[in-house]
C-alpha positions as CSV (number, residue, x, y, z in Angstrom):
1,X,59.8,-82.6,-31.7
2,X,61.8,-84.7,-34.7
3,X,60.2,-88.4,-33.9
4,X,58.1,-87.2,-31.1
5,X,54.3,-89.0,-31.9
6,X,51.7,-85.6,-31.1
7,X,48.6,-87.5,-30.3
8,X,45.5,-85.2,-31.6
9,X,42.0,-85.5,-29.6
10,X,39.5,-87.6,-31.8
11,X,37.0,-86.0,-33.2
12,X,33.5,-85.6,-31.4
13,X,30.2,-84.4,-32.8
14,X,28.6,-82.1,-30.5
15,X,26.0,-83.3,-28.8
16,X,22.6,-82.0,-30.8
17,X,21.1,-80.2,-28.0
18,X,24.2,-78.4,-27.8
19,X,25.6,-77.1,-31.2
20,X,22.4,-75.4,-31.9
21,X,21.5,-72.2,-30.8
22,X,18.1,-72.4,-28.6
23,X,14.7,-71.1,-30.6
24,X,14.5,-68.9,-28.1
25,X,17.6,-67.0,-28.6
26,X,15.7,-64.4,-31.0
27,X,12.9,-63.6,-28.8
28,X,15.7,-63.1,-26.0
29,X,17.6,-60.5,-28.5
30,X,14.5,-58.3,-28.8
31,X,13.8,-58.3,-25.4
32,X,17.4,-57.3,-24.7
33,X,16.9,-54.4,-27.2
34,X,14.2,-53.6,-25.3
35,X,15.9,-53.1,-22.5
36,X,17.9,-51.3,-23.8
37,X,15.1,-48.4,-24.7
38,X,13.8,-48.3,-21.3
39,X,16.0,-45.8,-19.7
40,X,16.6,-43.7,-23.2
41,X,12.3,-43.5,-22.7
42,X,12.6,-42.8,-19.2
43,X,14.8,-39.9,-19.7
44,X,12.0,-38.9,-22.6
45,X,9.3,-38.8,-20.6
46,X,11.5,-37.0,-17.5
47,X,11.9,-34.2,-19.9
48,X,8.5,-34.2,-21.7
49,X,6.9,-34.0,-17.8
50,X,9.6,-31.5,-17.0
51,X,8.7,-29.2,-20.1
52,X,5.2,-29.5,-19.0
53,X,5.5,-28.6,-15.0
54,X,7.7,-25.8,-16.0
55,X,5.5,-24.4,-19.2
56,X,2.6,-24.4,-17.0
57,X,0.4,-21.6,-16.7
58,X,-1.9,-20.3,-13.8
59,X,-5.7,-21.0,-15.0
60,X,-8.1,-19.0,-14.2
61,X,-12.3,-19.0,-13.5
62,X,-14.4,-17.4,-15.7
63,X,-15.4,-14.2,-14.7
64,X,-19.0,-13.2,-12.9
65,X,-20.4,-11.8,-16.8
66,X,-21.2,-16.0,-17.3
67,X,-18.8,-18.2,-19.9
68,X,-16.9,-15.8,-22.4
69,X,-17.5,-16.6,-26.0
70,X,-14.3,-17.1,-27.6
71,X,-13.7,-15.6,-30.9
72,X,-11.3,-15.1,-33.3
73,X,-10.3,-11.0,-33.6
74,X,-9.8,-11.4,-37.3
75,X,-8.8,-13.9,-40.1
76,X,-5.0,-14.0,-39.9
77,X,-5.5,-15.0,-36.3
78,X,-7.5,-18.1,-37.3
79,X,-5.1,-18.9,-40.4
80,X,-2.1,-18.7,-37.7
81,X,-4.1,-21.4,-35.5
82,X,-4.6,-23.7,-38.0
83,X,-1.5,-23.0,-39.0
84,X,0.0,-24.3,-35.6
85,X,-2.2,-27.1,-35.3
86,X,-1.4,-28.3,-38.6
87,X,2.1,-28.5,-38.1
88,X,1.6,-30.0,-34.7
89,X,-0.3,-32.5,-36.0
90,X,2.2,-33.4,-38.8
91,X,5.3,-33.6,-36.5
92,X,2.8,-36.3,-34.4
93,X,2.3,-38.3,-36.9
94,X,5.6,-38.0,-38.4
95,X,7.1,-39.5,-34.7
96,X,5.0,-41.8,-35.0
97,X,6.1,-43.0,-38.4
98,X,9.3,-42.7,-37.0
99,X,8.9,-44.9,-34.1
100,X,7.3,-47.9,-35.9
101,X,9.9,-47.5,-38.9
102,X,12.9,-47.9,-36.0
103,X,11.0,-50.6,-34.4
104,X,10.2,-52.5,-37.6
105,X,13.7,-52.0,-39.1
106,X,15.1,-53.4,-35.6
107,X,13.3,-55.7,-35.5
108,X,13.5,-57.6,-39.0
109,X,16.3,-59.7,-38.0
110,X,17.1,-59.9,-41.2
111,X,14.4,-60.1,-43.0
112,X,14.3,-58.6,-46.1
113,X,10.4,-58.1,-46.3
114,X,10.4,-56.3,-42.6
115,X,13.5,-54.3,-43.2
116,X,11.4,-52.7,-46.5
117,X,8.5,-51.5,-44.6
118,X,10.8,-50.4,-41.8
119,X,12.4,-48.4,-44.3
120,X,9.1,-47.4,-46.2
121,X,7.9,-46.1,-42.7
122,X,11.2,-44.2,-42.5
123,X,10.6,-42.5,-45.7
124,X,6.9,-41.7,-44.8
125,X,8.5,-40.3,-41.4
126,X,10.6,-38.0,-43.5
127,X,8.4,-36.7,-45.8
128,X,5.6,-35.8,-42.8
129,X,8.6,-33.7,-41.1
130,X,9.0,-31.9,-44.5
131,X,5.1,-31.2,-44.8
132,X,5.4,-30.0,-41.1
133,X,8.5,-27.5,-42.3
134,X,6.3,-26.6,-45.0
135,X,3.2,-26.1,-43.8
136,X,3.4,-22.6,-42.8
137,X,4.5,-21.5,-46.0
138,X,1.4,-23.3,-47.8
139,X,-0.9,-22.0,-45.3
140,X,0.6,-18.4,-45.6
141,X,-0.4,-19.2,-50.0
142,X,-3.8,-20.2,-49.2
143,X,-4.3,-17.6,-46.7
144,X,-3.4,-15.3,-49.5
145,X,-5.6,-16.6,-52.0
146,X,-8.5,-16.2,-49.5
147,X,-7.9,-12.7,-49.2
């Protein structure tokens, strides 16, 4: 290689429609990640319908006496069915919370703003699952103080 001229390729700007990515390219990424939810929610709802076909129970008419008037047999009875649909409720909305904080924080892009509320949503998701673990103990201290 001692005297040997190595010619180099000139220089060429890149073309401008070229060197920059297309605007485009971000609302092709989300869809992408959407994709990619679509059989992770598909195997969801497989097992949510599953848990339902399977839970079922036989339901029955009401009787020839006429509609039954349903009643609570005592007070611990309605202070364990609030209690259930308390925490019920709480784990709903704290999957919900959970959901849009995911969604949000996937979908900043890296924006600082978006990524905060994603993470502020995370947070709220988090502290609605520990109201949920808690809220049969709170409702067993108010139950008490109402006896």
């Amino acid at each position: 290689m001692i005297g040997r001229i190595v010619r180099r390729r000139p220089y060429r700007r890149p073309r401008s429609g070229l060197s920059r990515r297309p605007c485009h390219d971000r609302a092709m990424r989300r869809l992408t990640q959407a994709v990619r939810l679509v059989p992770v929610l598909t195997a969801v709802a497989g097992l949510v319908a599953a848990a339902i076909l399977l839970a079922g129970t036989a339901a029955y008419a009401a009787g020839p006496g006429g509609p039954t008037v349903v009643a609570a047999d005592s007070i611990t009875a309605v202070v364990n069915n609030i209690r259930a649909w308390l925490v019920g409720i709480l784990v709903a909305v704290a999957t919900l919370f959970l959901t849009i904080g995911g969604l949000r924080l996937m979908w900043a892009n890296g924006d600082p703003g978006e990524a905060e509320k994603g993470k502020a949503a995370l947070k709220s998701a988090a502290i609605g699952y520990a109201l949920a673990l808690l809220a049969p103990l709170i409702v067993t201290v108010v139950g008490g103080w109402v006896k």
